[in-house]
N, C-alpha and C positions, 0 to 999 in steps of 0.2 A: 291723548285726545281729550279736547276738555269740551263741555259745554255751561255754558255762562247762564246763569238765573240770578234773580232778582230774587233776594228777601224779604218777601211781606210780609215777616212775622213768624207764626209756625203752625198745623195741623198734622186677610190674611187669605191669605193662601189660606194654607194647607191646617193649619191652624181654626180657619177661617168660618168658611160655612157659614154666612147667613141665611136663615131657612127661605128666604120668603121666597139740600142740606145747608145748608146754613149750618154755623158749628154754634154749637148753644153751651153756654157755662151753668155751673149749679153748684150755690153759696153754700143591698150589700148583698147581693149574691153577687160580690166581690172576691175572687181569687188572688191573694198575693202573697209574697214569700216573707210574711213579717213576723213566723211565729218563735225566732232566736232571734229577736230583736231585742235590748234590754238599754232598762232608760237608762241615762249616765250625765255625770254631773260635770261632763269635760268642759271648759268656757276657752276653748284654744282664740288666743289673741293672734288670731291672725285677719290680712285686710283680706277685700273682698277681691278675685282676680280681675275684677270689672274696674279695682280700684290699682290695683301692683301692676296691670297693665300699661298704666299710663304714663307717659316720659318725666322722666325726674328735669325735663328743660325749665326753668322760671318760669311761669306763666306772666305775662303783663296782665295788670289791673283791667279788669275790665270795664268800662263806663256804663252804669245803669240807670244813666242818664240817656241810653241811645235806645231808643223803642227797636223793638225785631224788625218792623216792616222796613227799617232806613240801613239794616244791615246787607252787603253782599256778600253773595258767596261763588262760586262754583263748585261741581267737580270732577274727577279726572277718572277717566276708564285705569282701572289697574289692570283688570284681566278678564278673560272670555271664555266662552268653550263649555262652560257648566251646566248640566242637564237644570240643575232648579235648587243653584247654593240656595240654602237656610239660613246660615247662621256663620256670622265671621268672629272670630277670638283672637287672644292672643294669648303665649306659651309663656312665661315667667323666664326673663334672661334669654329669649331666642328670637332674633328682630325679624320673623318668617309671622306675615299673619297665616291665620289656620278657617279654614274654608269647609263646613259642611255640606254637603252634596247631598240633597234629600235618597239618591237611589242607594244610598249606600258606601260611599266613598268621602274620606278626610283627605283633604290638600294641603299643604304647607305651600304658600305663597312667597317668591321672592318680591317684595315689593319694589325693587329695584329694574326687576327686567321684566316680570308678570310670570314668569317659569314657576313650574309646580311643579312636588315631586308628591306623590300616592303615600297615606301616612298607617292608612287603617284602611283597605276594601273589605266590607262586608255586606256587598250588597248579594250574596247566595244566600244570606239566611234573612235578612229585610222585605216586607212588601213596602213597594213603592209603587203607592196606587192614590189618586187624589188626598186623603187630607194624611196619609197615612205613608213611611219611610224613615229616615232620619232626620229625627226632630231637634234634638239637644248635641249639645258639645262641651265640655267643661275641664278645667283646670288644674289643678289643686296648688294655688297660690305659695303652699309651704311643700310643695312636692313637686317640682316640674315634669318628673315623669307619669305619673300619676294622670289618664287622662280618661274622662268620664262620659259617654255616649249613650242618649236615648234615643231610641228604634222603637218599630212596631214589626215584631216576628212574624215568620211567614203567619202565623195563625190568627194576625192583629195585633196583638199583645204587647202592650206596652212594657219595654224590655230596656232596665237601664243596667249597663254592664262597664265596670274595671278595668282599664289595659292598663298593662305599663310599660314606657317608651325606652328604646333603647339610646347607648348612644349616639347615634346618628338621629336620634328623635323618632325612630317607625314603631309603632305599635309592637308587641309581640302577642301574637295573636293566640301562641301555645297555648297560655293558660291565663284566659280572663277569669275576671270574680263578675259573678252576676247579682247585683244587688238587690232587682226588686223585678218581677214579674207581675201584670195586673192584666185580668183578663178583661177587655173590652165589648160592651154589648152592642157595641155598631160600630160602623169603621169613619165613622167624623168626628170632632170633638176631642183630639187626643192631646191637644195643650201643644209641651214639648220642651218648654227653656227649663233648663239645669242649669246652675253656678252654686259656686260656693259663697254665703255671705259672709261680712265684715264681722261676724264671729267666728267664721270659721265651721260653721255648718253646712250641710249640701239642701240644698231647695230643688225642689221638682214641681213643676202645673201642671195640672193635669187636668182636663175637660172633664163636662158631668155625664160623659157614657155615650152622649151621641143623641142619634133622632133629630126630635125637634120638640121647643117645648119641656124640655126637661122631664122626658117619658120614662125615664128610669128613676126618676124621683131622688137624685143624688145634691140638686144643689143646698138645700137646705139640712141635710142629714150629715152630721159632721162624724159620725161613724163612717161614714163613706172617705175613700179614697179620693173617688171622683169628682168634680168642680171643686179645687182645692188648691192649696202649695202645700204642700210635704218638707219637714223640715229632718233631715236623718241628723245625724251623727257617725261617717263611715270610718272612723276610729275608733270605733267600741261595739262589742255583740260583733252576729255574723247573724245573717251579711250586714247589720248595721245597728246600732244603739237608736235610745229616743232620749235625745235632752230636756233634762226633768222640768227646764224652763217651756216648754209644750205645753200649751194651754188645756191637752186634755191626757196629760204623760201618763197621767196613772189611767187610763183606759176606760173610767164611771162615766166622762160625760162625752165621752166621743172619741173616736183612734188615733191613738198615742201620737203618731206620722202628722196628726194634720196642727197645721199653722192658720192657714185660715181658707176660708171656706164661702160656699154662696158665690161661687165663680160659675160662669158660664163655659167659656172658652179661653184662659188667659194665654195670648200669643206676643208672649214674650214679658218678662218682667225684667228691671233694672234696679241693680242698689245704685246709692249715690249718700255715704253717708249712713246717716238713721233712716234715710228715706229708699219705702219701694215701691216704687212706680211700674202699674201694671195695665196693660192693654188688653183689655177683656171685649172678645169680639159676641155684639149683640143678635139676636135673632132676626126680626123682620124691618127694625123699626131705627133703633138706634144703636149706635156704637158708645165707649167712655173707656177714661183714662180714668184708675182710682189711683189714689197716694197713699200708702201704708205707710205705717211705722215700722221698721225694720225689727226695732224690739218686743214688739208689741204682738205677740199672738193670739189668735183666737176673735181674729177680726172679721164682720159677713158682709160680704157684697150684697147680699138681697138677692140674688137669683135663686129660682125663677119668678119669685114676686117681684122685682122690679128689674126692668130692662130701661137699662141709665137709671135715669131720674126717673123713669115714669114706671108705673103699677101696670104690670104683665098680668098675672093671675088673676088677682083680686084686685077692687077698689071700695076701699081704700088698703093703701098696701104700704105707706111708708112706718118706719119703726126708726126710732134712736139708735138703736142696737146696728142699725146699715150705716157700712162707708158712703157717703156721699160721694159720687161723681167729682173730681175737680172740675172735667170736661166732658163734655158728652156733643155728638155731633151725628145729624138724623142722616138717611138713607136719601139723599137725591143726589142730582149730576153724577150718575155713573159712580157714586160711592155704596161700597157694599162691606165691606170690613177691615176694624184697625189691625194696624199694624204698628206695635207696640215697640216703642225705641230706647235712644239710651238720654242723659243727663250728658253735654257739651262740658268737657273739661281740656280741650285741647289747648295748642298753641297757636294755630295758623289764624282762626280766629278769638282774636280776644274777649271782643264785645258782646260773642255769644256764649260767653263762660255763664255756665250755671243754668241756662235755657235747656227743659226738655225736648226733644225732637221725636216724632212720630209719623204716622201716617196711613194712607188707607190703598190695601190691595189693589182693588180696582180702580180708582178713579187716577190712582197714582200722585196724587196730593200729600204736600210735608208740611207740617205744621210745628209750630214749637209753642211752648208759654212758660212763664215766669212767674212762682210763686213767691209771698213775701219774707221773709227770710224771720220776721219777726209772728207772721200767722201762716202756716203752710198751706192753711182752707181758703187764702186770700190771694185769688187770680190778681196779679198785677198787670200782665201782659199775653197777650194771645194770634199770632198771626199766621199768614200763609209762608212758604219759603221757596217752592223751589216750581218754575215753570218755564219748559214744558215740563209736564208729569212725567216721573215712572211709573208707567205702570204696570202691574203685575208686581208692586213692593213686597219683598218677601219679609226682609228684614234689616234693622241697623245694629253694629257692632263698634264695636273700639279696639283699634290694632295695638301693636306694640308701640308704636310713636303716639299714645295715647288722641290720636284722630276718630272722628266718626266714619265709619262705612256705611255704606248702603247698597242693597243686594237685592239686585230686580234680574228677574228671568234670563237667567245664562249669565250675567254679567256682575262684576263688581266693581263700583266706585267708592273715591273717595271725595268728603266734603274737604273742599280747601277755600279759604282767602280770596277775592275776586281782585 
């Protein structure tokens, strides 16, 4: 089943939660299990699974000479039936994409005939309740069996735990490792994307606690867990080391875990390279895309003093020390929050090599842009992509044929070639 759109360029759920458009550019009463955590000096050379996922096919050159809006695309139902897929992956060496099911259930996807087989049900010990159920799903690029799941425990609790697959690829559920427990003071805001980066570290996002407004006072407090990415180490310590390259490893300026911080809600982040690209869903007003440096820790978004570009808190509210927005895009026509995608390295389409893709829950709008290869703070291009919308956009992935997915309410597509 395909349906045809027009590329005009490019533009959460559960993640999501805005309290309360034109897209615009811009130039601890914390509970967790971190206390046999111990920093470590591993530097594992391994790529990111966001990166070993993708087809070793040639890619053709792509013209960046072709603006986004002149590109076409479609794409094509793979499969149906899913209470409210999250998040699609792919398994190192196994040509099955892999399907999060917010209630508690991992699918292994034939992309061939759309058949599923059950990888991991754990949805007795999960709540699945608005922003709250299975949120992450991850990989271990040098471990295929190795596969890494964040939840919210019956009690809320943000819960990321260990399995390891057997040979036929199913979970074995006898005896997971529980990595990180963090106790939640509201039930929105819970972030949710885990991977492992192109060091070979595990990253986790995690919301600032919830409410509205940033009530629990986490975004700026870099002791806090909450509004943050999490950088472990699951090779070293139990249940996990802190790599001494951690902006705050030794524990004086802030908790060991954090990479960076001043996040709001980030739903969903992508490596691509040195580059991490993160969709930080805003409060009443505006949404944005920031662009990290992968190597680079101890970077702040500015929440809750700034929502996007603009001073929340206080005015005047900007500082040097904040990530700028690449992109930021305000709350009208039925848009309510991003939905944070991935970086285009496929095959099917050339000409959108290297183009971020993204987009926003409700209004169902995909966006992409193109940074300059030579200033990454330098928007080259910016347009819409796909219409009619999906809406209720949960989220974009990249399967084992190194293609983008995208995953809206019950169903899953892929982008293909027009």
């Amino acid at each position: 089943m395909n349906l045809r759109f027009a590329l005009v360029g490019l533009l959460l759920m559960v993640g999501a939660c805005s309290d309360s458009s034109g897209v615009a550019t811009s130039t601890s009463a914390i509970s967790a299990t971190t206390d046999a955590a111990t920093v470590t000096d591993s530097t594992a050379a391994a790529s990111a699974s966001t990166t070993t996922a993708q087809s070793s096919t040639t890619i053709p050159a792509p013209d960046p000479s072709v603006p986004l809006e002149e590109i076409r695309v479609d794409v094509e139902l793979i499969a149906d039936g899913f209470d409210q897929p999250i998040l699609a992956t792919a398994r190192p060496g196994d040509p099955r994409l892999f399907v999060a099911d917010q209630p508690g259930v991992v699918y292994a996807v034939d992309l061939e005939d759309g058949s599923r087989t059950v990888v991991l049900d754990i949805s007795d010990r999960v709540r699945f309740s608005g922003e709250q159920g299975l949120l992450g799903l991850a990989f271990d690029p040098d471990d295929r069996d190795r596969m890494v799941v964040h939840y919210s425990a019956l009690d809320g609790a943000t819960t990321v735990v260990e399995y390891r697959l057997d040979s036929a690829g199913i979970a074995n559920t006898g005896n997971p490792k529980t990595i990180l427990t963090l106790r939640q003071p509201a039930a929105n805001h819970n972030g949710g994307m885990i991977d492992f980066g192109p060091d070979g570290f595990f990253f986790l996002a995690l919301g600032d606690g919830g409410g509205a407004g940033d009530q629990f006072h986490n975004g700026q407090d870099p002791f806090s867990l909450l509004g943050t990415i999490l950088r472990l180490d699951l090779d070293a310590g139990d249940p996990y080391g802190i790599p001494v390259t951690n902006p705050f490893a030794d524990g004086s300026d802030g908790a060991p875990e954090v990479w960076a911080f001043g996040l709001r809600n980030p739903w969903r982040f992508w490596f691509d390279g040195s580059d991490l690209w993160v969709g930080d869903v805003g409060q009443g007003a505006w949404e944005e895309v920031d662009l990290l440096d992968a190597h680079l820790g101890g970077q702040n978004g500015g929440w809750p003093l700034l929502e996007g570009n603009h001073c929340f808190r206080v005015d005047p509210c900007h500082d040097d020390a904040f990530v700028v927005p690449i992109v930021e895009y305000a709350h009208e026509r039925g848009r309510c929050s991003i939905t944070g995608g991935v970086v285009y390295r496929g095959t099917a389409i050339p000409d959108l090599q290297g183009a971020y893709l993204y987009g926003d829950y409700c209004s169902g709008e995909v966006w992409g842009l193109r940074v300059s290869p030579a200033d990454q703070a330098l928007l080259t291009d910016h347009d819409d992509v796909f219409l009619p919308p999906l809406q209720r956009l949960t989220s974009f992935g990249v399967g084992p044929d190194g293609e983008v997915y995208l995953l809206q309410a019950g169903l899953v597509w892929r982008l293909v070639g027009a």
